[in-house]
C-alpha positions in Angstrom: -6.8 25.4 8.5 -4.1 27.8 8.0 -2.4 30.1 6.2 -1.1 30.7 2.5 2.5 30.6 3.6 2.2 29.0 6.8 3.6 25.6 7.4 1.1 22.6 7.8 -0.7 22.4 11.3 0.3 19.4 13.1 -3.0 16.9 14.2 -4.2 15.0 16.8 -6.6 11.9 16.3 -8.5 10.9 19.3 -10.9 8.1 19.0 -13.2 7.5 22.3 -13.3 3.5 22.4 -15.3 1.1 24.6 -13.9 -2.7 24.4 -16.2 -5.8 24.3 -15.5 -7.7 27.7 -13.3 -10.1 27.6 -11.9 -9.0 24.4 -9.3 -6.7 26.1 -6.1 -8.9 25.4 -7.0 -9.1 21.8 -7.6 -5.5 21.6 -4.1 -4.3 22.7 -2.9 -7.0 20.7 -4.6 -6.1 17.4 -3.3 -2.4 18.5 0.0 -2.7 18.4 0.1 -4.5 15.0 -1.9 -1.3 13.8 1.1 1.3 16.1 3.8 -1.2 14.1 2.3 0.0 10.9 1.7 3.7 11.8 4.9 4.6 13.5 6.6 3.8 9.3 3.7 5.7 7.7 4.9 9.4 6.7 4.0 12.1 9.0 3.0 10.1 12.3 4.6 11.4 15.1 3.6 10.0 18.6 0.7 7.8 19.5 -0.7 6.7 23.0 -3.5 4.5 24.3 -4.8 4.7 27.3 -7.7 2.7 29.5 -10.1 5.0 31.7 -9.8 3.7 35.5 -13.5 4.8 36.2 -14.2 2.4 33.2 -11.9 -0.5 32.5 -14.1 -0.8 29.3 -13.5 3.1 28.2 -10.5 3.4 26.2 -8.9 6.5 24.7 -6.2 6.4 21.6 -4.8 9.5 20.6 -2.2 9.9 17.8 -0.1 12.6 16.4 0.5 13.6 12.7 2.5 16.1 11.3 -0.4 17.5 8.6 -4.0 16.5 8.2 -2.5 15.6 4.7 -0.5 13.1 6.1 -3.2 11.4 8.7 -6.0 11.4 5.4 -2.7 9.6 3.6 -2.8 6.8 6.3 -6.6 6.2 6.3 -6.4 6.0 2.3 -3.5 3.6 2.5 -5.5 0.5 0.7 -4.5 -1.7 3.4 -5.7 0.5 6.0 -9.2 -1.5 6.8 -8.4 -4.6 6.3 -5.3 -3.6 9.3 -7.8 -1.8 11.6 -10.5 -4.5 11.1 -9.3 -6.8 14.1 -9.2 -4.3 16.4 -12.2 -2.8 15.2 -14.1 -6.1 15.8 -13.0 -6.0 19.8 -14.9 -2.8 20.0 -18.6 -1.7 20.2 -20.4 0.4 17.7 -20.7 3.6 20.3 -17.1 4.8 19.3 -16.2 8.6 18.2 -13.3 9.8 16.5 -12.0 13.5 16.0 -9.2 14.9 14.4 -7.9 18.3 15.8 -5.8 21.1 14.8 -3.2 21.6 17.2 -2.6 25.2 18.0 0.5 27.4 18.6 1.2 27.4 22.2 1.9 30.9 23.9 4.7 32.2 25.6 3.0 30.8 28.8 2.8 27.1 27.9 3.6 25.0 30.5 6.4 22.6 29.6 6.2 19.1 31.5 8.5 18.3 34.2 11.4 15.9 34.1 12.6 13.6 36.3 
């Protein structure tokens, strides 16, 4: 992933979700009690979920870690399944997950606008 000397390459998790009907409430509920638990596990940084407006039942969650050390840390953590498994059980079996390195940006990189 990188270098010798270099320092850890930050991650990105992003899991491509699609939500039983009528499930939706119990979902975002079942999701926060999972952020709760994340945001105190060393090395997260930022996570977001978001619903696709083309398809209310399309669901995106993305999440940030300092290291891949630290995200494989969190998904060893013995109580990781039995937190995930309610929101796992509002979702069908077509779901993906991939973890990304996140890359240096250039000297071009947008930065986002404020206010």
């Amino acid at each position: 992933m990188t270098g010798e000397n270099a320092a850890p390459a930050r991650v990105r998790v992003v899991r491509l979700l699609r939500v039983r009907a009528g499930r939706e409430a119990e979902f975002v509920e079942s999701y926060q009690g999972v952020l709760e638990r994340a945001v105190r596990s060393p090395g997260h940084l930022r996570e977001q979920l978001c619903r696709s407006v083309d398809d209310p039942a399309q669901w995106l969650l993305t999440s940030e870690w300092e290291s891949f050390e630290a995200i494989k840390r969190w998904r060893t953590d013995p109580d990781h399944a039995t937190l995930v498994a309610p929101m796992n059980a509002c979702l069908h079996d077509d779901r993906w997950t991939g973890v990304f390195e996140i890359m240096p940006e250039g000297p071009g990189a947008r930065k986002p606008r404020r206010g």
